[in-house]
C-alpha positions in Angstrom: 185.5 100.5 151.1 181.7 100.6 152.5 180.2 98.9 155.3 179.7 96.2 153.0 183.3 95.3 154.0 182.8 95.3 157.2 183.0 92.3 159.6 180.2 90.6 161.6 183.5 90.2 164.0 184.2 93.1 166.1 188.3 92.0 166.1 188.4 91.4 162.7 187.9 94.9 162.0 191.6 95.5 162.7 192.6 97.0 159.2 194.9 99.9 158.6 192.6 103.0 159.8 190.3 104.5 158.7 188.6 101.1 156.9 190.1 99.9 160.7 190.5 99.8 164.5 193.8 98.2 165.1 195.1 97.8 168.3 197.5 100.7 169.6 196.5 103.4 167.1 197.1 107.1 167.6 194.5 109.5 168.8 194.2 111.1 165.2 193.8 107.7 163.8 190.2 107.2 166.0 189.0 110.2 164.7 189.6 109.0 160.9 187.9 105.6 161.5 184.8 107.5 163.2 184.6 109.7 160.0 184.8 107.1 157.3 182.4 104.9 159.6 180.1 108.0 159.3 180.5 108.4 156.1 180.0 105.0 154.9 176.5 105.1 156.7 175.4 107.7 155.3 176.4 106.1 152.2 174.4 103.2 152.5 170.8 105.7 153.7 171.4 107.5 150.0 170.6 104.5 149.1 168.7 102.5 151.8 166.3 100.4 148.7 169.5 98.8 147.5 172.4 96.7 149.7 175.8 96.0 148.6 176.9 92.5 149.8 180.9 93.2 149.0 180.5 90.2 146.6 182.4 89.8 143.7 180.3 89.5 140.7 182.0 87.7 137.3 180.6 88.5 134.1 178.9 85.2 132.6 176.6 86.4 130.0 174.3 89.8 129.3 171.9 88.7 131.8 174.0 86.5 134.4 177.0 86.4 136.4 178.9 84.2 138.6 179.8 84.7 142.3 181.9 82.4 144.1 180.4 80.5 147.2 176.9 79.0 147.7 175.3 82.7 148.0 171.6 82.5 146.8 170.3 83.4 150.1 171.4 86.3 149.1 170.3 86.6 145.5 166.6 84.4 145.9 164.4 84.5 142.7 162.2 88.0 142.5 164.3 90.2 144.3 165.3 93.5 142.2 169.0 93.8 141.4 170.8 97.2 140.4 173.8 96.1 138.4 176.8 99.0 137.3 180.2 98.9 135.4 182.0 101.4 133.3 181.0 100.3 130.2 177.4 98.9 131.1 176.0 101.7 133.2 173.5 101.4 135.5 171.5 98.3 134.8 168.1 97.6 136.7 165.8 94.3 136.6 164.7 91.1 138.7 166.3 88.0 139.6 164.8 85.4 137.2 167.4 82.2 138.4 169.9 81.8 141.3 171.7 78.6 141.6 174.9 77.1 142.9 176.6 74.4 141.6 180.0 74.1 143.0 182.0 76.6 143.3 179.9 79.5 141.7 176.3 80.4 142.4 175.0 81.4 139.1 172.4 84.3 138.9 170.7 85.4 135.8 168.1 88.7 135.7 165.6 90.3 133.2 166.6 93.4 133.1 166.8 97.0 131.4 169.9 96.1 129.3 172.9 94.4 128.8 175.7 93.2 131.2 179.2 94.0 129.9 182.7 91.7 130.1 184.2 94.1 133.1 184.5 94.6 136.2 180.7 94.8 137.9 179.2 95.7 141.1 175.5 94.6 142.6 173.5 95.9 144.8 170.4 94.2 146.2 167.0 95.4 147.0 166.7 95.6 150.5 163.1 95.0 150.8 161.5 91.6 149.3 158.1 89.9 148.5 158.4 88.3 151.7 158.6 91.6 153.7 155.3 92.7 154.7 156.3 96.2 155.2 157.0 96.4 151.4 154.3 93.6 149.9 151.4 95.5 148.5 153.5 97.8 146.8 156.3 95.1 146.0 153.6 92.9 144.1 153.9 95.0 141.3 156.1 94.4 138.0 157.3 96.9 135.9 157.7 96.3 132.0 161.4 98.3 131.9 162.3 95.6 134.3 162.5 93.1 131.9 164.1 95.6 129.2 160.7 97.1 127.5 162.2 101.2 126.0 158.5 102.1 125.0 160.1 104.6 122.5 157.8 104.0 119.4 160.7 102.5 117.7 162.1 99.2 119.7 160.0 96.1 119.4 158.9 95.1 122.8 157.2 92.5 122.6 159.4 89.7 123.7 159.9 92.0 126.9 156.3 92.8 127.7 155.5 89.2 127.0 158.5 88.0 129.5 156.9 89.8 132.0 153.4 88.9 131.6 155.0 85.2 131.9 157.0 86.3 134.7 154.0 88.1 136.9 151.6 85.1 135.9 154.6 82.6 137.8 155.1 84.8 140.8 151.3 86.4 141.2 152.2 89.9 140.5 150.5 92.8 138.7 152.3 94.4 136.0 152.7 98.1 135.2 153.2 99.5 131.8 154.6 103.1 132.2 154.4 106.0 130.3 155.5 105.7 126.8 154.6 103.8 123.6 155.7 100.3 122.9 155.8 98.1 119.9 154.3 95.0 119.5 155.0 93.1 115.8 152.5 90.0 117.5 150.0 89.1 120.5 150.8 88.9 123.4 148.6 86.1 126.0 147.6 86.7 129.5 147.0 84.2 132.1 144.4 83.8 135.0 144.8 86.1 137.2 145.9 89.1 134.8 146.2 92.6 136.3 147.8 94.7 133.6 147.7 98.9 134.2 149.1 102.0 132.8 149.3 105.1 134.0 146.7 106.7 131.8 145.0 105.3 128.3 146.5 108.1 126.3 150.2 107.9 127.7 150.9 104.1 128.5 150.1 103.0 124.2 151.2 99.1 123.0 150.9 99.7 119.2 150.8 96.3 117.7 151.9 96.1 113.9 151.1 92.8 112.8 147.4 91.4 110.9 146.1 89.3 114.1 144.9 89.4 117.6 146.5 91.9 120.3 146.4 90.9 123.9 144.5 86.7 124.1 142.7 85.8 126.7 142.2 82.3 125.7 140.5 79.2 127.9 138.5 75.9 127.4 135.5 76.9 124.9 132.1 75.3 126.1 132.8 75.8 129.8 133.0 79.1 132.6 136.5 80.0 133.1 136.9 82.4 136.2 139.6 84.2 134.1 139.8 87.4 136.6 141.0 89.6 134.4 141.7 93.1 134.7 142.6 95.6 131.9 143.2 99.4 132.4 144.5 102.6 131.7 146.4 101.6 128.2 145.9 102.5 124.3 145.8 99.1 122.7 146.3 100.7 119.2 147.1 98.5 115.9 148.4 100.6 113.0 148.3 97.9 110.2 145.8 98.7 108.0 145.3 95.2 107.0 144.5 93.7 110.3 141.5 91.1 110.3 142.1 90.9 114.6 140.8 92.1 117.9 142.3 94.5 120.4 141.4 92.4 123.2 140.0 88.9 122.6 138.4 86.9 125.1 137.4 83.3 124.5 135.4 81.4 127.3 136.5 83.8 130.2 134.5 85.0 133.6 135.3 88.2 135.6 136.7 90.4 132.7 137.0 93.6 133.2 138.4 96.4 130.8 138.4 100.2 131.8 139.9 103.5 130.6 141.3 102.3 127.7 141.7 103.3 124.3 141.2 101.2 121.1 141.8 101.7 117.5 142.7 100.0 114.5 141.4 96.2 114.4 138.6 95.0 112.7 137.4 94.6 116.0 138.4 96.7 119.0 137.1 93.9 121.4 136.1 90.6 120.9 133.7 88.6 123.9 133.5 85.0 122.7 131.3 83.0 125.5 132.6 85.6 128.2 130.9 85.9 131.1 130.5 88.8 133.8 132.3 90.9 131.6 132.7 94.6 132.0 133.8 97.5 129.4 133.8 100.7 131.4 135.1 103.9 130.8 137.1 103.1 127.5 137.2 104.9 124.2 136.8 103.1 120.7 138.0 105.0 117.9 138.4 104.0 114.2 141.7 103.2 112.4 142.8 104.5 108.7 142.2 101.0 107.5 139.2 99.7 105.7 138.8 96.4 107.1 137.3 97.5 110.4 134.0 96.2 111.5 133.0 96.8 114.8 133.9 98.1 118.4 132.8 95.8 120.4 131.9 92.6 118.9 129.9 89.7 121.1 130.3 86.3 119.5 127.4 83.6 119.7 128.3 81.1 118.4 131.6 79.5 116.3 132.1 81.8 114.1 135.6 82.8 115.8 136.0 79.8 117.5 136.0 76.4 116.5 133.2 74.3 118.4 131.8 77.1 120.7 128.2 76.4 121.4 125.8 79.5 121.3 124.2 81.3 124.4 127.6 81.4 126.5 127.9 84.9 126.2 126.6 86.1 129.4 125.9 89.2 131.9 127.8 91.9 129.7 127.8 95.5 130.8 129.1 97.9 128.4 129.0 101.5 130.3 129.9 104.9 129.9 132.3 104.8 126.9 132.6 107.0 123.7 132.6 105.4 120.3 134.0 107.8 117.7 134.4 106.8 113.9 133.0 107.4 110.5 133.6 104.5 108.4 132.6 101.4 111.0 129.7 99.1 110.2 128.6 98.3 113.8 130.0 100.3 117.5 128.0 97.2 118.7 127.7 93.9 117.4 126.1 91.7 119.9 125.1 88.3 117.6 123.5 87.3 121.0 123.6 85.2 124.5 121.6 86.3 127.8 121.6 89.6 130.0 123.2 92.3 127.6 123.3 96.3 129.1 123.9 98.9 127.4 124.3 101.9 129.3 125.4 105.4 129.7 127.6 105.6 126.6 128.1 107.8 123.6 127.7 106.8 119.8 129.3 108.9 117.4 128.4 108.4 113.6 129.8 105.3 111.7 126.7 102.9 110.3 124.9 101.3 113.6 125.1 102.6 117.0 123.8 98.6 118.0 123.2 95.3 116.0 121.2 93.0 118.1 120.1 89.4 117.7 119.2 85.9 120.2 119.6 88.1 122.7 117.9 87.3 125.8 117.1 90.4 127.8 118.6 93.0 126.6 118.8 96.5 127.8 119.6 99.6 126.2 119.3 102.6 128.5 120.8 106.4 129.1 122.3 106.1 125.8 123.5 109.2 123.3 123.4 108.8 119.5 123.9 110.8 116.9 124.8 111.4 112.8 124.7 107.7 111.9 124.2 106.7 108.1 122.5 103.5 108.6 119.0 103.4 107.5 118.7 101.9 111.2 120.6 103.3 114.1 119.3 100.7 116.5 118.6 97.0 115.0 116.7 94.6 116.7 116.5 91.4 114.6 117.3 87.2 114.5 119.8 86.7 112.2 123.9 87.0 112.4 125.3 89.6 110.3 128.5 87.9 110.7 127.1 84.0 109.3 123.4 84.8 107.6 122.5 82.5 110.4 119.1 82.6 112.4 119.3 82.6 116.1 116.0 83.5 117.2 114.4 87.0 118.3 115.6 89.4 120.8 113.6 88.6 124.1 112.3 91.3 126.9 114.1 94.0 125.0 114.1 97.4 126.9 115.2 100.6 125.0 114.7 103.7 127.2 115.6 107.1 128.2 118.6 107.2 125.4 118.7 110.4 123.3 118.7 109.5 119.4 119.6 112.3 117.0 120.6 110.4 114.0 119.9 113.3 110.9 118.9 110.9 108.2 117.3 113.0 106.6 114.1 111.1 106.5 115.8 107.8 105.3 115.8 105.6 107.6 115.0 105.3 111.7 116.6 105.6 114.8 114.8 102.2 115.7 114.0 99.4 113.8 112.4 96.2 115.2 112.6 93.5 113.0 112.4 90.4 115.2 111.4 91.3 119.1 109.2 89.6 121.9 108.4 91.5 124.7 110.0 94.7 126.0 109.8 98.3 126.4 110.7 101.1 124.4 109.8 104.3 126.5 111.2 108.0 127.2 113.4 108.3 124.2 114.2 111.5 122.5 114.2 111.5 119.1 115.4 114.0 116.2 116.6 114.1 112.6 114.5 110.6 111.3 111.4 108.3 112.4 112.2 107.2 115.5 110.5 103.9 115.8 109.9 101.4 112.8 108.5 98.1 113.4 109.9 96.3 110.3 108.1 93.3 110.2 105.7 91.3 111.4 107.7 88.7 113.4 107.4 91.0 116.9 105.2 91.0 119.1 104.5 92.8 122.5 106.6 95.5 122.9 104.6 98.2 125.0 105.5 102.0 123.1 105.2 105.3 125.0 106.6 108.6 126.6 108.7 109.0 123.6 109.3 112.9 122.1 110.5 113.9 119.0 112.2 117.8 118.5 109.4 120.1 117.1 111.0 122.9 118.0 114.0 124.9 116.5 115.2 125.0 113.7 116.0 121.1 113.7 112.7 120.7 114.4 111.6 117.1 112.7 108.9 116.2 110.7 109.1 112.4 111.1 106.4 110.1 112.8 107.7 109.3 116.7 106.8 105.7 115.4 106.0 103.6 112.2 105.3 100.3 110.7 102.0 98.4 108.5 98.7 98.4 110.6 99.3 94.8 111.2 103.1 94.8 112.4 101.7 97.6 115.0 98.6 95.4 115.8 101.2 93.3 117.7 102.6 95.6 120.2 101.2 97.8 123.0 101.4 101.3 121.4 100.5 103.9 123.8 102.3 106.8 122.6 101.1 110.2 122.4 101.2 112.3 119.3 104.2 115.0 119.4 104.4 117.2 116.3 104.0 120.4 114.4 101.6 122.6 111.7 104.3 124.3 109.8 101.0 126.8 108.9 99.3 129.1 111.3 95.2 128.6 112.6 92.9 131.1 113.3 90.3 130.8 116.3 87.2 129.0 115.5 85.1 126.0 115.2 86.2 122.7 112.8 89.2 123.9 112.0 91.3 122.0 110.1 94.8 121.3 110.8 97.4 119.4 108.1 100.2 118.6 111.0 103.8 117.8 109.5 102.8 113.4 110.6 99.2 112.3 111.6 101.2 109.4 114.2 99.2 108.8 117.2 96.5 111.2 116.0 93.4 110.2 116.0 89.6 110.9 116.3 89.4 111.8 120.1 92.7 112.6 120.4 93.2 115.1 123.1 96.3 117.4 122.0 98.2 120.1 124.1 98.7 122.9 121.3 101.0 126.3 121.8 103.0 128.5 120.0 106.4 127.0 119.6 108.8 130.7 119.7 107.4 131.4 123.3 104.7 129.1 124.4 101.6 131.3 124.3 98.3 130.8 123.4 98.2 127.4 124.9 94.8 124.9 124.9 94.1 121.9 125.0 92.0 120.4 121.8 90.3 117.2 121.1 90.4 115.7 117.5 86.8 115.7 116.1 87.7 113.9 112.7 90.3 113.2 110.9 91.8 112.1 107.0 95.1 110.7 105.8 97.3 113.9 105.8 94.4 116.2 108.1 92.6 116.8 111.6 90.1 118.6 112.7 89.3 120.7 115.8 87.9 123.6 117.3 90.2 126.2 118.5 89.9 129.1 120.9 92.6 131.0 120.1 95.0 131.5 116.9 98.5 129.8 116.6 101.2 131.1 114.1 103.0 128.8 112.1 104.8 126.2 113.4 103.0 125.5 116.4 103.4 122.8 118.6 101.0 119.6 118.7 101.5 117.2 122.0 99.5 114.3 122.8 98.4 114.6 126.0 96.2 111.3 127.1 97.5 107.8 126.0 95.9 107.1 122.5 95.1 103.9 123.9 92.1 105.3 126.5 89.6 107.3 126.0 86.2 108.5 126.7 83.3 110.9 125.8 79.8 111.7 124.3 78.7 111.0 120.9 75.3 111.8 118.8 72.8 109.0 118.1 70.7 110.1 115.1 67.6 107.4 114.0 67.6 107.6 110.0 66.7 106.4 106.8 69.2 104.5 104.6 67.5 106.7 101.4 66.4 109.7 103.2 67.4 110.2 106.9 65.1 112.6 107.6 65.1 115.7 110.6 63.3 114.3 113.3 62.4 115.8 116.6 64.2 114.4 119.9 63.5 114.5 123.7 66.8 112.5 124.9 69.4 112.1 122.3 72.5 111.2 123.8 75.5 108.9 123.6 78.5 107.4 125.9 81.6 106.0 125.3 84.9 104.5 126.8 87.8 103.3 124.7 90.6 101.4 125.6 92.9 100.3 122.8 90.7 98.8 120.0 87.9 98.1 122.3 84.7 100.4 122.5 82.4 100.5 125.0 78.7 102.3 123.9 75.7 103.6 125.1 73.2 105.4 123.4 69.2 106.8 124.0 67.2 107.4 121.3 63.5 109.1 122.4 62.1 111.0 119.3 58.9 113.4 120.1 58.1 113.8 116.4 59.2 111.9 113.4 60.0 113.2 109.9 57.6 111.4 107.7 60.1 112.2 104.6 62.7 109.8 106.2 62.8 106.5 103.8 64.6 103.5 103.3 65.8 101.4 106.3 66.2 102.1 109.9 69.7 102.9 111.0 71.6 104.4 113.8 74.4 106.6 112.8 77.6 108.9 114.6 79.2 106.1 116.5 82.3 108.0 117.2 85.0 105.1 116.2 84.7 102.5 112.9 84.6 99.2 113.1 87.4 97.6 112.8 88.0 96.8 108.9 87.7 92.9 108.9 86.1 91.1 106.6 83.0 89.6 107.4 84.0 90.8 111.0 80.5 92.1 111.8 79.8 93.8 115.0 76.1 92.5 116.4 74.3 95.3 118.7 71.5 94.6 121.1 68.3 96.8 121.5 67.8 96.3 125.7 65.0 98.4 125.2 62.4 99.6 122.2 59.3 101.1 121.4 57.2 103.0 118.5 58.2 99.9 116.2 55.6 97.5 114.7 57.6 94.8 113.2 56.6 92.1 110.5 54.4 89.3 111.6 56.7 86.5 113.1 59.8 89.1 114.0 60.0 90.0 117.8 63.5 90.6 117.9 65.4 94.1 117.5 69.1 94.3 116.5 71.6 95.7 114.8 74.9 95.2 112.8 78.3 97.3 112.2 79.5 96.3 108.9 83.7 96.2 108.7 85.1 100.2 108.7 81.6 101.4 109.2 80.5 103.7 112.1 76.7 103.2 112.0 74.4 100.5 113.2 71.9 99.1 110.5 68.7 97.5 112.4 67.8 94.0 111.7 65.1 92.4 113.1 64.5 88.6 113.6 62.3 86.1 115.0 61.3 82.2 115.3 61.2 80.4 111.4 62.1 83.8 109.6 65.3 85.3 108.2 67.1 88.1 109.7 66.3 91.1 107.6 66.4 94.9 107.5 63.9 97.2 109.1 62.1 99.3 106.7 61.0 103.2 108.2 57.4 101.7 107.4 57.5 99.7 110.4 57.9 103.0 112.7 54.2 104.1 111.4 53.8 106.2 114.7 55.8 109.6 115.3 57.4 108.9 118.1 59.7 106.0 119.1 62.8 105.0 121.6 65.9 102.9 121.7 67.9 102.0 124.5 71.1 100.3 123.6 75.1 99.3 124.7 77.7 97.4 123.4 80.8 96.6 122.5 83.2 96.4 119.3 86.6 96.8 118.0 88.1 99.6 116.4 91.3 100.0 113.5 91.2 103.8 115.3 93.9 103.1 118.1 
């Protein structure tokens, strides 16, 4: 007897002592009914959580029972039951039903196991939903609850799904312990979903089957606010022929999956026109089967659903995870939709770090990458890998500050841009392979700089920082500086000429840090005074040993300086004598900016041909019939033809000199012959502007 026998009724309690205080009792008898009332409270605070009506409870089922009266005030729908018999044990879940229809009240539960045919005894929790001493904690479900083991052995999933029903009805989150439970199919989640474990490694649902693991499913076509919430599980799938995802999405907003672990579908995570999604924290890691494609795989489109309309995949921020695997084609497959970032995260072999197409602004940022065998690590294109369908260009693509190491041994790149308009690829580091290739010619305006490449150590790359046909990197905004190496050593001196392991970004003018690369001595700064495919030449004051490093130090894209003007003959140029000789220029991109005086105190009368001006310090640009037209502001010491008063000149496509021309009213523009400089001295004071293939 407890005090659940006790009566409301102070006289009732008249009972033989101790379980009563019946009138006339001896003095020995008062001291028994104070113990066993002492005793049965404390008792009841072993045990405060759970309450003991006194009811009787008649075995109906394995997860009901009967008790007579109208008592489901007592037993109301969500309260937590402990159940105990002999034979059943100790028996723990939640009150699912509790009904009377006369003269039982029936109450079923979802619990841990099985009710047995004997004689049981219930205890109720004493704290409910609608306590609000108890609620925040009390909103929570618990998978054992409704009869989940987790032993790696049981099938759970009719449990785990119960519950996920049962916390969907009743707005609870649900809790999936320590432990590792089977699931032979998928289970679906509702609005509203807040499913946890206690840490991604120790809470594991292992699904068996070929499909999907957990469904978020909703309306294709249209925003769902799905609120869903995902963490701190291992969503593992150990079929090697699975064609599924780990978790899928279709149509939902507010998704949100962190610290959790993956492996084993084709694709670890499927976004199919989700919205304000977020995968944080997690870990992707491939599976022993071969059928795997990607981590992460953003849908544009219907190839995994029916009818869905591209460009509904929007606002996705994939942070700070690790992708680990060796055999997967794509960590990222994003076949496109509108505000993609990519931040913070790790890539860890496997073919391509990121797959990218119809992607409208898209951001790839703080990134690590390493020991990929793709002949692109990075893939900026416009057509679906998934349906050889084209979906436009990437738009305002930004690729910065990430850290690519991708050891290809000169195969491939660490970026290739196939199809991009607009963007920025700035501050990388690159090692191991090219960094930058612009594939085609179907880009445009992506601005280049700051990028590095290792020269130093013995991983020290010889790969161009950047690559691609003179017309694919016409397109773009390439204002990267030169970073590389001379694997042989220079000696001090004049004109010296320099084979570096890649000529990118090196060109005449070029001004170029140079040091040696074991402890950074002998450091200068050099300007480029010619150059050939494979060769540069510069004047250097002191002697670098092999291997030294070569750094760009100005933007290739501006500079400035002095140049020569010589006057000469197109046959013979002749040695003449000068009083001013001297040249100016400013270059910004492709476009030069000249000046040059001309004032000659005695000519060479062996000069012969035609009149030129050569030493412009950049060709013209290599166009043809692209002729670059120069204007002579001032001139004298020339006596030109009858009926010529004009003096010009012309730069012929890829040449660096001016040819004269002279020209005047009913003639046709013609050469200048030395003949008509019959004096020995003469001037020329000219600037212009032309275009350049040296940027």
């Amino acid at each position: 007897m407890g005090i659940e026998s006790y009566s409301t009724t102070p006289a009732s309690n008249n009972s033989t002592p101790p379980n009563g205080a019946p009138e006339g009792m001896a003095p020995s008898k008062v001291n028994d009914i104070i113990r066993q009332v002492m005793a049965d409270t404390r008792t009841q605070w072993e045990t405060p959580e759970w309450f003991n009506w006194g009811d009787t409870l008649t075995y109906a089922s394995a997860t009901s029972f009967t008790i007579s009266g109208d008592v489901t005030a007592r037993y109301p729908v969500s309260r937590r039951m402990w159940i105990s018999g002999a034979t059943t044990g100790n028996v723990y879940g939640i009150i699912t039903a509790s009904s009377y229809s006369a003269p039982d009240t029936t109450v079923t539960i979802s619990a841990t196991g099985s009710l047995q045919s004997e004689a049981l005894t219930g205890y109720v929790a004493s704290l409910t939903p609608t306590n609000p001493s108890y609620n925040s904690i009390y909103s929570i479900a618990n998978v054992k609850d409704f009869g989940a083991v987790g032993d790696g052995i049981t099938d759970d999933t009719t449990k785990i799904q119960n519950a996920i029903d049962y916390t969907n009805t009743n707005n609870l989150s649900l809790y999936i312990p320590n432990g590792t439970y089977i699931c032979s199919s998928n289970l679906d989640i509702y609005q509203n979903t807040n499913i946890f474990g206690s840490k991604k490694r120790k809470s594991i649902l292992q699904f068996t089957h070929t499909g999907d693991g957990i469904n978020s499913t909703w309306p294709i076509n249209s925003s769902t606010a799905a609120n869903i919430s995902i963490k701190d599980l291992s969503i593992n799938n150990n079929n090697l022929l699975n064609t599924g995802g780990g978790f899928v999405d279709v149509g939902g907003s507010f998704v949100d999956i962190a610290r959790c672990y993956f492996s084993g579908w084709k694709d670890n995570i499927i976004l199919d026109q989700s919205e304000v999604a977020t995968i944080d924290l997690c870990e992707f890691q491939q599976g022993d089967q071969t059928t795997q494609r990607s981590q992460i795989w953003i849908v544009n489109g219907a190839e995994h659903s029916v009818g869905a309309l591209k460009n509904f995949t929007n606002k996705i921020i994939i942070s700070r995870n690790q992708f680990n695997t060796t055999n997967t084609l794509y960590q990222i497959l994003d076949e496109g939709g509108v505000m993609h970032t990519i931040t913070g995260n790790n890539f860890n072999a496997g073919g391509k770090a990121l797959y990218a197409c119809g992607v409208n602004t898209l951001s790839f940022v703080d990134n690590e990458s390493e020991g990929h065998t793709s002949s692109r690590c990075i893939s900026i294109t416009d057509s679906k890998i998934t349906a050889s369908e084209y979906v436009g260009p990437c738009q305002a693509v930004k690729i910065e500050s990430n850290v690519l190491s991708e050891y290809l041994n000169g195969g491939g790149a660490s970026i290739g841009i196939d199809a991009a308009i607009g963007g920025s690829i700035k501050s990388n580091g690159f090692a191991g392979s090219t960094g930058l290739v612009f594939d085609s010619e179907k880009s445009a305006g992506m601005e280049v700089s700051n990028n590095t490449m290792l020269v130093t150590s013995s991983n020290r790359t010889a790969f161009p920082i950047f690559d691609g046909t003179s017309a694919a990197l016409a397109k773009h905004i390439i204002k990267q500086t030169a970073m590389t190496y001379s694997a042989s050593s220079v000696t001090s001196g004049s004109a010296k000429v320099i084979t570096p392991v890649t000529m990118s970004a090196i060109k005449v003018g070029s001004k170029l840090l140079c040091y040696n690369e074991t402890d950074g001595t002998n450091s200068e700064t050099i300007k480029v005074l010619s150059v050939t495919g494979t060769t540069f030449t510069a004047d250097f004051a002191s002697a670098k040993n092999a291997n030294f490093v070569i750094i760009g130090i100005i933007p290739d894209d501006e500079d400035s300086g002095a140049w020569t003007p010589v006057l000469a003959g197109t046959t013979t140029p002749g040695t003449h004598t000068y009083n001013i000789q001297k040249g100016t220029y400013q270059r910004r991109g492709n476009l030069v900016h000249v000046q040059g005086t001309i004032d000659i105190s005695s000519k060479d009368a062996t000069w012969a041909g035609n009149v030129k001006v050569t030493g412009l310090p950049f060709a013209q640009t290599n166009i043809s019939n692209d002729n670059a037209t120069v204007s002579m502001a001032l001139w004298s010491g020339f006596t030109l033809a009858a009926s010529y008063q004009v003096l010009s000149g012309i730069i012929s496509p890829a040449g660096n000199e001016i040819n004269l021309r002279k020209s005047g009213s009913g003639v046709a523009l013609t050469t200048v012959p030395v003949s008509e400089v019959p004096g020995s001295v003469a001037s020329l004071y000219f600037n212009f502007s032309y275009h350049t293939n040296d940027d």
